[in-house]
N, C-alpha and C positions, 0 to 999 in steps of 0.2 A: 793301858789306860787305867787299869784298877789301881798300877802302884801310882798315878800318879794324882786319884780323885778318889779320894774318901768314901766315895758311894757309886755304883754306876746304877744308872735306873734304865729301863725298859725304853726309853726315848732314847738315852745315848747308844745304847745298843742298836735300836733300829737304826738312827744314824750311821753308825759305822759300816753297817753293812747292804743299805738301799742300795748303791750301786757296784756291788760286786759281782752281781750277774753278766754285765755290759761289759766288762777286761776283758780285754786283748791282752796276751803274752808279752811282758813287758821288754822289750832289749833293754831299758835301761833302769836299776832301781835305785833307791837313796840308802846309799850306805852309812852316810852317817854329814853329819850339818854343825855347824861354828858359826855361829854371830858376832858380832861386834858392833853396836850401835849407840850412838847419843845425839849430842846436841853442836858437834862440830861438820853438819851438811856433810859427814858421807859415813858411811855405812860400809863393814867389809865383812866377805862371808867367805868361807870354806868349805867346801861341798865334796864329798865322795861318793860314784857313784858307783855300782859295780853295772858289767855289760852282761850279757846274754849268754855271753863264753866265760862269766865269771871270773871277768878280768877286772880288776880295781883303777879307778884312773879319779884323782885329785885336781882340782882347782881352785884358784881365790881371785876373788871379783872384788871390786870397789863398786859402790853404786849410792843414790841420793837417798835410799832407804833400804834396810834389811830384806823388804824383798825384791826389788832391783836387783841391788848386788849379788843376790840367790840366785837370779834366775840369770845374769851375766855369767855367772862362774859355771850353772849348767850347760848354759850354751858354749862354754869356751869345751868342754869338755863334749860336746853333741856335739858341733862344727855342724849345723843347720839354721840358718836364718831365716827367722820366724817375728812376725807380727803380734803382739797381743792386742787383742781386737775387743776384749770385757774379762773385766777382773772383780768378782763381787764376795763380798767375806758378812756372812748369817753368822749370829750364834744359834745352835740346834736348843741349850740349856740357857740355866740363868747361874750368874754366881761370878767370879775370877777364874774361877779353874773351869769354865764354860766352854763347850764343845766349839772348835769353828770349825762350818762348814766354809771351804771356798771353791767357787768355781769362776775356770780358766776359759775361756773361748780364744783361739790363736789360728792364724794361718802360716805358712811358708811365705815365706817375703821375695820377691822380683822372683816370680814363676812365671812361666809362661804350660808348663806343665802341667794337665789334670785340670785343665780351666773349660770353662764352657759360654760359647757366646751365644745372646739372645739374639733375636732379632733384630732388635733395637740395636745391636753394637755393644751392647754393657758386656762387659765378661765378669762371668761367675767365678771365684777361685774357694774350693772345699775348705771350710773352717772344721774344726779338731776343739772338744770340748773336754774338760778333767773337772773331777770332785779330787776334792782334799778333806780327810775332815780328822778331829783331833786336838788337844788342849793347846796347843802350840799352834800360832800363828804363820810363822814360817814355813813351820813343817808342812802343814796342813797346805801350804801357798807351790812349797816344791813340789807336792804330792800331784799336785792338780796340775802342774805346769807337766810336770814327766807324764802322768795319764795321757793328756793332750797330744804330747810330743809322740811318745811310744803309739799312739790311731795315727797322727802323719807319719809315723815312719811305716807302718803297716800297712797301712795304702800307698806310700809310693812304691813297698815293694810289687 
């Protein structure tokens, strides 16, 4: 972050690191990320992630915004289908080159696994939360989506 903000002060720092007590051991991290966006309704991104064996594995997503098509391309590459259930993006600073925090709330999609019913008949299914944070909006968006993803894959082991 230093090479890419002029200054880091005491609040972005706290930022960065509020929640790195709370990780899980990630199976999957971001290796490295490609955008392509404008004003022709889609959006394409490149995504590399490395696995837990330290295996590399590439995808590219089309979607109706850069982070759409981020988190398509992650999943083409996870092969989990998963719900995003709240998507919210703070800045931590002030300025352009402003810290965003974003956090992820997702569940597993048509599970019938790891659910719990009430009473009432309502069934409960475990949602999976990530922080992202970072000058990069994408990134920051992947970060949080893989957090997420890497707590459901840790629970359904």
């Amino acid at each position: 972050m230093a090479e890419k903000r002029k200054r880091v002060t005491d609040v972005d720092l706290k930022a960065l690191v509020s929640d790195k007590v709370s990780e899980v051991e990630p199976i999957w991290k971001l290796g490295g990320l490609q955008v392509t966006c404008g004003t022709l309704n889609f959006s394409t991104t490149s995504v590399q992630l490395v696995s837990i064996d330290s295996r590399t594995h590439v995808a590219c997503s089309v979607g109706k915004g850069p982070v759409d098509s981020a988190y398509k391309a992650v999943d083409l590459i996870v092969k989990e289908a998963v719900k995003v259930l709240e998507y919210s993006l703070n800045t931590v600073t002030e300025g352009t080159d402003a810290i965003a925090t974003v956090h992820v709330v997702l569940r597993k999609e048509n599970t019938n696994s790891h659910t719990s019913t009430l009473l009432n008949g309502n069934i409960i299914y475990p949602t999976f939360s990530g922080i992202g944070k970072g000058v990069d909006v994408v990134v920051s968006s992947v970060e949080a989506y893989l957090t997420a993803l890497n707590k459901m894959l840790h629970f359904k082991e």
